[in-house]
VMD Tcl script that draws the C-alpha trace (Angstrom):
set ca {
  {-0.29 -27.43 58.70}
  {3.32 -26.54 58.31}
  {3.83 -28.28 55.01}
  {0.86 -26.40 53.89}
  {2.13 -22.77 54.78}
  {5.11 -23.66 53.31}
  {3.21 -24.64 50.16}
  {1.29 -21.56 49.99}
  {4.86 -19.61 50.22}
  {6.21 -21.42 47.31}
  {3.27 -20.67 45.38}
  {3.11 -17.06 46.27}
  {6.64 -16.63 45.14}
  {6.25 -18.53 42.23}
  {3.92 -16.09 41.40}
  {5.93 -13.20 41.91}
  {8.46 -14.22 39.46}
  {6.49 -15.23 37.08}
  {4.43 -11.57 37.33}
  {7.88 -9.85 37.04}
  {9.29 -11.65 34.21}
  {6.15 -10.95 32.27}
  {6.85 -7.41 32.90}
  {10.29 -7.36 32.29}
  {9.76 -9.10 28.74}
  {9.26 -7.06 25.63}
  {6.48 -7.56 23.45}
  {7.95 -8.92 20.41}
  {7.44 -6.84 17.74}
  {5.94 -7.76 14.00}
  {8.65 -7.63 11.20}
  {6.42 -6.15 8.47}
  {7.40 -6.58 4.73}
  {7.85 -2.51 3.73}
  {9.24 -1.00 0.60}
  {10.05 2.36 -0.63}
  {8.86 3.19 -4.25}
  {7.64 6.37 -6.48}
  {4.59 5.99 -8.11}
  {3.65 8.39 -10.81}
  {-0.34 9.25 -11.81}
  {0.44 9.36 -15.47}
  {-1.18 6.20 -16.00}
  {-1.05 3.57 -18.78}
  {-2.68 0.47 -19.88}
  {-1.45 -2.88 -18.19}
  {-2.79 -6.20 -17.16}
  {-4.10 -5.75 -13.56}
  {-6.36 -3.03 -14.65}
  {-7.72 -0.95 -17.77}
  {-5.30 1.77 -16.44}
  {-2.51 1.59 -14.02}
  {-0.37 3.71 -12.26}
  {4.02 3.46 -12.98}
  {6.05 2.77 -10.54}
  {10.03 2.66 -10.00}
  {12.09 1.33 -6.99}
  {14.47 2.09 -5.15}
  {15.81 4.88 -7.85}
  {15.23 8.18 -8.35}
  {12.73 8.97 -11.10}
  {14.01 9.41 -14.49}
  {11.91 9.13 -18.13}
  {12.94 5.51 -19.19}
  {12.53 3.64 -16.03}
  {9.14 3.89 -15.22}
  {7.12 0.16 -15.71}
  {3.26 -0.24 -15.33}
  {2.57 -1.07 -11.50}
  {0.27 -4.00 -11.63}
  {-0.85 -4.33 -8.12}
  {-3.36 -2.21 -6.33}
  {-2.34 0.14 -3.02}
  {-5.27 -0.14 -0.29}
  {-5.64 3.74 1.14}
  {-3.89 5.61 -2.03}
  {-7.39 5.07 -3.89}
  {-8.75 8.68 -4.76}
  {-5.54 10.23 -3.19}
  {-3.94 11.01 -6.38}
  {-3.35 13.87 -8.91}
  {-2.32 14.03 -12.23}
  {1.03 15.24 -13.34}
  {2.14 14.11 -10.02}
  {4.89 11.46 -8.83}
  {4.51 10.26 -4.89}
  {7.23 8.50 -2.90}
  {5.47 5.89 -0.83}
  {6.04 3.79 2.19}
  {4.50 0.32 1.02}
  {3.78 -2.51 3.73}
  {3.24 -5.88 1.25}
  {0.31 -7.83 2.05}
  {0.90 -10.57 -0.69}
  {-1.09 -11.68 -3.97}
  {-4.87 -10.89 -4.15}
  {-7.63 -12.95 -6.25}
  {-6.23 -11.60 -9.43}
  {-2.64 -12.92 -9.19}
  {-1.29 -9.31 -8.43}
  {0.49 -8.12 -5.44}
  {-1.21 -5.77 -2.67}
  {0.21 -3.37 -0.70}
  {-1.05 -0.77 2.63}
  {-0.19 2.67 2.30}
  {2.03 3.27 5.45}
  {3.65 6.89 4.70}
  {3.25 9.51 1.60}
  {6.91 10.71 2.55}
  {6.40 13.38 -0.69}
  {4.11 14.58 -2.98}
  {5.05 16.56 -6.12}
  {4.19 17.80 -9.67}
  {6.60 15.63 -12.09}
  {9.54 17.40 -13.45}
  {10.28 17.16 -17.39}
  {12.56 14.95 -17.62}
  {10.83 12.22 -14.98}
  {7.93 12.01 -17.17}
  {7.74 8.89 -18.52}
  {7.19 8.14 -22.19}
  {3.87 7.37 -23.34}
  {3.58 3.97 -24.79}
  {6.91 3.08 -23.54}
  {5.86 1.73 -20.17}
  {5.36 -1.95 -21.34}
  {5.49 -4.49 -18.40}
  {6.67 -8.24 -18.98}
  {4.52 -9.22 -15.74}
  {2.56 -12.08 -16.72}
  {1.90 -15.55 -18.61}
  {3.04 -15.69 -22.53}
  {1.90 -18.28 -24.38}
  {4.20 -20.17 -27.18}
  {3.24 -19.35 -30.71}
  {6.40 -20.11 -32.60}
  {10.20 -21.24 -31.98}
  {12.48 -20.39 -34.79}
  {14.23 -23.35 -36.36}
  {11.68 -25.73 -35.49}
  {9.30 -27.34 -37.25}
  {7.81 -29.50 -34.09}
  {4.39 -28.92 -33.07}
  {4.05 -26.67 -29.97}
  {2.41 -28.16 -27.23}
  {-1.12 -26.57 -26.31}
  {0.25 -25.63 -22.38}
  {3.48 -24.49 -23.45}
  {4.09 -21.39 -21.86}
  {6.16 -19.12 -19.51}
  {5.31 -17.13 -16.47}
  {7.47 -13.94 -15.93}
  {7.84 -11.86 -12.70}
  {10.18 -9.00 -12.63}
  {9.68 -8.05 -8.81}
  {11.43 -11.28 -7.99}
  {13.15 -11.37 -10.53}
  {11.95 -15.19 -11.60}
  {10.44 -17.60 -14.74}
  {7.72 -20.39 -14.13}
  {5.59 -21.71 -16.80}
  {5.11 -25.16 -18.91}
  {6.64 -26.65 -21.46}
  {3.71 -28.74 -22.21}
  {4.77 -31.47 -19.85}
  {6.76 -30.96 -17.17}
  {6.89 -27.44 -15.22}
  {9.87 -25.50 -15.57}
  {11.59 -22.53 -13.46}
  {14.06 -19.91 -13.04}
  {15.79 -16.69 -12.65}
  {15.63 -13.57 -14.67}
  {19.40 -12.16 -14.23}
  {19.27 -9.42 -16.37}
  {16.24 -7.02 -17.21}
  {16.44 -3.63 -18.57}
  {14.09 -2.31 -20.97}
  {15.44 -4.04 -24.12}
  {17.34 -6.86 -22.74}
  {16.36 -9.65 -20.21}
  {18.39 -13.44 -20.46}
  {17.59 -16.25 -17.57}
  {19.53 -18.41 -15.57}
  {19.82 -22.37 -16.84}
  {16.06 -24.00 -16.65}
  {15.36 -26.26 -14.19}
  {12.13 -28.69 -15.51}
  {10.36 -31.89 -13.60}
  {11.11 -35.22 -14.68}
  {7.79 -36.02 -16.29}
  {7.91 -38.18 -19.21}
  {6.30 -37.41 -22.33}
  {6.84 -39.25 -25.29}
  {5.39 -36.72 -28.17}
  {6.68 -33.56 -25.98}
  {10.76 -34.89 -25.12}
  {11.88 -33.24 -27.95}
  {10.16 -30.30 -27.97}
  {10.75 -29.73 -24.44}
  {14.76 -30.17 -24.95}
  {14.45 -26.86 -27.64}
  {12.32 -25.14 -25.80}
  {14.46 -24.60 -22.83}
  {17.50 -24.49 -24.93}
  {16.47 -21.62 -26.41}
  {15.17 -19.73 -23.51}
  {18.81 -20.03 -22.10}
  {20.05 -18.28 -25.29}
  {17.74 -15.21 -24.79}
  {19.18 -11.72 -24.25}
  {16.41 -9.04 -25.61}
  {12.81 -8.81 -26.22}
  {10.66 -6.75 -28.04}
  {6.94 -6.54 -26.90}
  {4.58 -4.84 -29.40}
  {0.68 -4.42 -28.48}
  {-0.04 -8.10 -26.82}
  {2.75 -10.39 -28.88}
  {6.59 -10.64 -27.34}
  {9.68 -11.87 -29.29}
  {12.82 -13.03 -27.61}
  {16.11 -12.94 -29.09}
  {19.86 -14.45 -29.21}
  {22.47 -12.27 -28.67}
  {22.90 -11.34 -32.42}
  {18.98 -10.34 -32.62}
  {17.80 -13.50 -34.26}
  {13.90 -14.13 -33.02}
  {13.71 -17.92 -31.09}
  {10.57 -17.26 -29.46}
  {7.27 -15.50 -30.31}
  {4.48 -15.24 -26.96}
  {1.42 -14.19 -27.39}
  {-0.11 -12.65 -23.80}
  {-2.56 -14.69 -22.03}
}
mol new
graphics top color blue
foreach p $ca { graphics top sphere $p radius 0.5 }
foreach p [lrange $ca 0 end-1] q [lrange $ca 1 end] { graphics top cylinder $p $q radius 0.2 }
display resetview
């Protein structure tokens, strides 16, 4: 009987301690993915959609820096107006069935008819977002591969793609709206006799890129003295 009260006291005050630390501990809180941006209604054409919204981060708006915002924002549907810009507090919820990112609508922090000179330029908001497949490399007369292509992503700032055997990826270090040039291409180690050589130009010339041009669905990337190494048709 004694060793069982004594038991029973043990227990109880186990209990006790364990009630109070539960108390005392904070519920951890969820780190949530959030981002401030503007997005402007004066929408263009892009790849997500038949007309998308423009979007600039982490700046204040000006004419030239606006780029086509391929990604859809769940509660902002219906909430816009023309002629207006909105800075927005984004939560990101990741890549939907479409390949595009996805964000919640946390905060409309403001709402306001666009000035002049934020207005961005028709025609001029031309996003790189996307794959580009190979359709010619200058100085070459080696047959390009059917899967040779690249993969750009300017949010995070990176290069994927094929080069018709073995994948290949990178970073983007600089991108403005005329110039972009990418960090030295790593590949896999896949061999492929009637590819090797085409695979060694390929990424040779990628690393020698400092501007593009993208007209209608076609990009061409340049040297440094404007000479055209790669043509990309968009896929």
């Amino acid at each position: 009987m004694k060793y069982l009260s004594i038991l029973l006291i043990l227990f109880a005050f186990g209990c006790a301690v364990k009630k109070e630390a539960t108390q005392q501990s904070p519920q951890k809180e969820t780190n949530l993915q959030q981002l401030k941006v503007w997005i402007s209604t004066d929408y263009v054409e892009c790849e997500a959609a038949e007309k998308c919204l423009q979007i600039i981060e982490g700046d204040e708006p000006r004419e030239k820096l606006w780029q086509a915002f391929n990604g859809a924002i769940l509660g902002f549907e219906g909430r816009s107006k023309n002629n207006h810009i909105y800075l927005l507090s984004l939560q990101e919820l990741g890549k939907g069935d479409n390949g595009f990112m996805k964000y919640k609508l946390l905060e409309i922090i403001t709402e306001r008819p666009i000035k002049e000179e934020e207005t961005p330029t028709k025609g001029k908001a031309v996003s790189i977002e996307g794959k580009w497949q190979l359709t010619s490399m200058a100085n070459s007369k080696l047959s390009i591969p059917d899967g040779a292509h690249i993969l750009l992503n300017a949010k995070f700032k990176s290069i994927a793609g094929n080069d018709g055997c073995n994948q290949l990826a990178g970073k983007i270090i600089t991108l403005t709206e005329k110039e972009i040039s990418f960090s030295p291409i790593a590949t896999t180690k896949k061999y492929c006799k009637n590819t090797q050589k085409f695979s060694q130009v390929f990424t040779a010339n990628l690393s020698q890129i400092s501007s593009f041009i993208i007209k209608e669905s076609k990009m061409s990337l340049m040297n440094s003295i404007g000479e055209t190494l790669l043509i990309l048709n968009r896929k």
